[in-house]
DOLOTOR-790525 format. One record per residue (C-alpha): x, y, z; residue number from 1; residue in three letters. Coordinates in Angstrom, 3 decimals, padded with zeros to 6 digits. Layout:
N
+----------+----------+----------+-------+-------+
|     east |    north |       up | marse | volum |
+----------+----------+----------+-------+-------+
|        X |        Y |        Z |   NUM |   ALA |
...
+----------+----------+----------+-------+-------+
# end
This chain:
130
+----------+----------+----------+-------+-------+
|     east |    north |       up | marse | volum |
+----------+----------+----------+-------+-------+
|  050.349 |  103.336 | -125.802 |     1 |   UNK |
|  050.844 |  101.612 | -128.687 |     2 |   UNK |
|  049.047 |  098.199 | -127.619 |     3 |   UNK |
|  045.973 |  100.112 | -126.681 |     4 |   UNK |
|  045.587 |  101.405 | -130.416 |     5 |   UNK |
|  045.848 |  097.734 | -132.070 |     6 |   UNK |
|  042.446 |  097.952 | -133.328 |     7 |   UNK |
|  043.202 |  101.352 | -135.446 |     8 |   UNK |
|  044.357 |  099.164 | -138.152 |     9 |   UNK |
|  040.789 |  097.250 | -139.081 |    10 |   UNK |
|  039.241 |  100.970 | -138.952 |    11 |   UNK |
|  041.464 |  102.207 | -141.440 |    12 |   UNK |
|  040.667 |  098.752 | -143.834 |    13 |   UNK |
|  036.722 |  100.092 | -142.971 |    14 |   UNK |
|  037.422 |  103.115 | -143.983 |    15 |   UNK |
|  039.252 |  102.241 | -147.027 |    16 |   UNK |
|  036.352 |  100.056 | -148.102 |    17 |   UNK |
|  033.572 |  103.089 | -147.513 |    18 |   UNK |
|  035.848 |  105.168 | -149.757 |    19 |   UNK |
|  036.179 |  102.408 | -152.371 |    20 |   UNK |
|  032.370 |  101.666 | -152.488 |    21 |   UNK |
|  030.844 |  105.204 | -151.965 |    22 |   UNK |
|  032.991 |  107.414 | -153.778 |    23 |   UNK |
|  032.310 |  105.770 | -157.610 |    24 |   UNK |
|  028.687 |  106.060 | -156.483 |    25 |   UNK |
|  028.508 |  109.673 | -155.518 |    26 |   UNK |
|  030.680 |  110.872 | -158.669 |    27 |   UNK |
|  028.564 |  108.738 | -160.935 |    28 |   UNK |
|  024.986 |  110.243 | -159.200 |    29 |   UNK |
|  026.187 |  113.895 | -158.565 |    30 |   UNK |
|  029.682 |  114.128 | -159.736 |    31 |   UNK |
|  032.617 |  115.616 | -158.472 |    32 |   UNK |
|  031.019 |  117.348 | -155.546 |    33 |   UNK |
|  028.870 |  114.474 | -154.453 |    34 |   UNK |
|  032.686 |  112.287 | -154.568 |    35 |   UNK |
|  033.837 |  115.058 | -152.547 |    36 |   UNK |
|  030.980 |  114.885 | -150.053 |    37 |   UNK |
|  031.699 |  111.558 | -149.065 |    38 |   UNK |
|  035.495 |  112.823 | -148.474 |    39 |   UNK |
|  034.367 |  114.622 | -146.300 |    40 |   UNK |
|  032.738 |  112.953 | -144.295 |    41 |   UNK |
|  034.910 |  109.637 | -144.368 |    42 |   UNK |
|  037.687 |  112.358 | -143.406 |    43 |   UNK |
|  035.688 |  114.110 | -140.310 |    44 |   UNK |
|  034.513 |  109.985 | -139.265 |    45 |   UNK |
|  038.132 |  109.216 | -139.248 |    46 |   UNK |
|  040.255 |  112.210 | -137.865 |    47 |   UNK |
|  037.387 |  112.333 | -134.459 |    48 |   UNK |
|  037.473 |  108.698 | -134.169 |    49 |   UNK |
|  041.248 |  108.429 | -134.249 |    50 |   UNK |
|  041.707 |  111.842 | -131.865 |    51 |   UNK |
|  038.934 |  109.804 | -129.253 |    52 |   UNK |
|  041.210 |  107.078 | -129.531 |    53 |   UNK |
|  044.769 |  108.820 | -128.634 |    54 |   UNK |
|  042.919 |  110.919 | -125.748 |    55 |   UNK |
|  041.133 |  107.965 | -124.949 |    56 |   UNK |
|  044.571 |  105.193 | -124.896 |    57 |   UNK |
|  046.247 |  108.122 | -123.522 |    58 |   UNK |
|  043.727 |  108.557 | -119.696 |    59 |   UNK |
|  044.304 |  104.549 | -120.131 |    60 |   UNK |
|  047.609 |  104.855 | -119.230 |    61 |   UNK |
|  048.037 |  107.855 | -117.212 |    62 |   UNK |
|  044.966 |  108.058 | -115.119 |    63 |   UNK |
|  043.127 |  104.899 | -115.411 |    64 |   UNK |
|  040.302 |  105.930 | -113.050 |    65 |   UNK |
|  038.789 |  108.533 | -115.168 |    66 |   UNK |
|  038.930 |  106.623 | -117.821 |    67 |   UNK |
|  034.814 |  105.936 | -118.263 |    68 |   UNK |
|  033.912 |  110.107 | -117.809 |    69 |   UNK |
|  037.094 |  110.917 | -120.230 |    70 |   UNK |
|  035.561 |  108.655 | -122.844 |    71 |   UNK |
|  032.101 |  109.783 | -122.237 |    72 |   UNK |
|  033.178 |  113.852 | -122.478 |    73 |   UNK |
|  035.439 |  112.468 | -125.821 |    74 |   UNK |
|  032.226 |  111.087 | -127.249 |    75 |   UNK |
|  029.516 |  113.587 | -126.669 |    76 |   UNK |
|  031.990 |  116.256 | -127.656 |    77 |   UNK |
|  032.987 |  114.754 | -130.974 |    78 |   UNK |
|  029.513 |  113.785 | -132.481 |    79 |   UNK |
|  028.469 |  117.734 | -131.406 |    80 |   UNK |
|  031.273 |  119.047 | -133.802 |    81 |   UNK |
|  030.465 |  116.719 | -136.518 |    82 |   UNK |
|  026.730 |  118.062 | -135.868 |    83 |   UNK |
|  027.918 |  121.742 | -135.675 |    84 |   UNK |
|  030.003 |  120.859 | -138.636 |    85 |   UNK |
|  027.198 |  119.088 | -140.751 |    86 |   UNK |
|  025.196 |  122.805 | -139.529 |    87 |   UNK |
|  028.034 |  124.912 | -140.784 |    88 |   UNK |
|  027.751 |  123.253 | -144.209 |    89 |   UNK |
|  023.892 |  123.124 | -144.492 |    90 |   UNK |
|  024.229 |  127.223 | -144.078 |    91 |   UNK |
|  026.632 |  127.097 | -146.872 |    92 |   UNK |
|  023.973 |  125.724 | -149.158 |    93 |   UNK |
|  026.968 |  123.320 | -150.289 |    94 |   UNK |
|  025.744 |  120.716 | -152.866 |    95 |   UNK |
|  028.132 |  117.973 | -151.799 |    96 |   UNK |
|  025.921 |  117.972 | -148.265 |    97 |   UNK |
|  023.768 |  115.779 | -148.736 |    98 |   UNK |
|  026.411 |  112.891 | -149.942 |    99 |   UNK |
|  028.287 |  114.358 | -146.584 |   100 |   UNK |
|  025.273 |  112.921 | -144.377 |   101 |   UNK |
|  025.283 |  109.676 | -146.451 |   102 |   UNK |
|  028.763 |  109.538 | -146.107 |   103 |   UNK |
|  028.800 |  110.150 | -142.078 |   104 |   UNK |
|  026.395 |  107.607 | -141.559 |   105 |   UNK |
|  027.946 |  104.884 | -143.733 |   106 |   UNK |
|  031.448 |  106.201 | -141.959 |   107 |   UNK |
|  030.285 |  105.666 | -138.598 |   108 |   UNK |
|  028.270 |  102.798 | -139.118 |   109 |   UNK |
|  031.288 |  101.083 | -140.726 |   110 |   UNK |
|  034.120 |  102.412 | -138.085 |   111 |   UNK |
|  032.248 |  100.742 | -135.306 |   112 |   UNK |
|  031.291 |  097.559 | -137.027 |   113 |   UNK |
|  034.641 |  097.127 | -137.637 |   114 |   UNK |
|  035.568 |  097.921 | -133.884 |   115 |   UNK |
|  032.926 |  095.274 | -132.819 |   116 |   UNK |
|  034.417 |  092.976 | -135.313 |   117 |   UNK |
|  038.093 |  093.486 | -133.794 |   118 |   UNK |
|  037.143 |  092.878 | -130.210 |   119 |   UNK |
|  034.898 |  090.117 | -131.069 |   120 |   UNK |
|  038.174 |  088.436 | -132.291 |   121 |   UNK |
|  040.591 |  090.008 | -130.421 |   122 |   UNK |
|  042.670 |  088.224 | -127.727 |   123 |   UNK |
|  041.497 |  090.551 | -124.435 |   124 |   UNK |
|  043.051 |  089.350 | -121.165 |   125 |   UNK |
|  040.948 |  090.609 | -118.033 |   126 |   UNK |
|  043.592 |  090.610 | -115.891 |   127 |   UNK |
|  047.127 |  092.989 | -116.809 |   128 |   UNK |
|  049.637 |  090.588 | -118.153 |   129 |   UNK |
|  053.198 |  091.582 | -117.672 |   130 |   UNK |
+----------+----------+----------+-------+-------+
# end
């Protein structure tokens, strides 16, 4: 399982780098809860991306044929929680929200650049190499 989650790595990095660049933006603009807005959403980006990837690496290697409706279900499930989550918090009238939506896009938009980046480079054999 562990081959199939190579490209976790360069997400992380992504990640990393959205924290780095957003966070000093939203605590200078809207302080503490604006930082903690982007948190949140960098956190919610990462945990569903990383739990698509484990169920996803995980129908890889047990049942290889469902493979394409497993990581369609995995997909359309996760972005409606982080919808129903980004809902939950507009009802709270939470003033970190906004920086959350920011912070989901720039998360998301990030985490699959990086992705795209890692299996433009990445050394992909089409046929199973023993």
């Amino acid at each position: 399982m562990r081959k199939r989650l190579t490209h976790l790595p360069s997400q992380f990095l992504a990640m990393a780098i959205v924290l780095v660049v957003t966070v000093p933006i939203a605590l200078w603009r809207d302080g503490g809860t604006g930082a903690a807005g982007v948190v949140a959403a960098v956190a919610l980006v990462t945990l569903s991306y990383v739990i698509s990837s484990l169920i996803i690496a995980w129908t890889d290697l047990k049942a290889r044929p469902m493979l394409l409706p497993v990581a369609m279900a995995t997909y359309v499930i996760k972005f409606t929680l982080i919808g129903f989550t980004m809902y939950a918090a507009l009802k709270t009238e939470w003033a970190g929200l906004p920086w959350m939506g920011v912070g989901v896009i720039v998360a998301v938009i990030a985490w699959m650049t990086a992705h795209a980046v890692w299996v433009w480079r990445a050394k992909i054999p089409y046929v199973e190499i023993q």
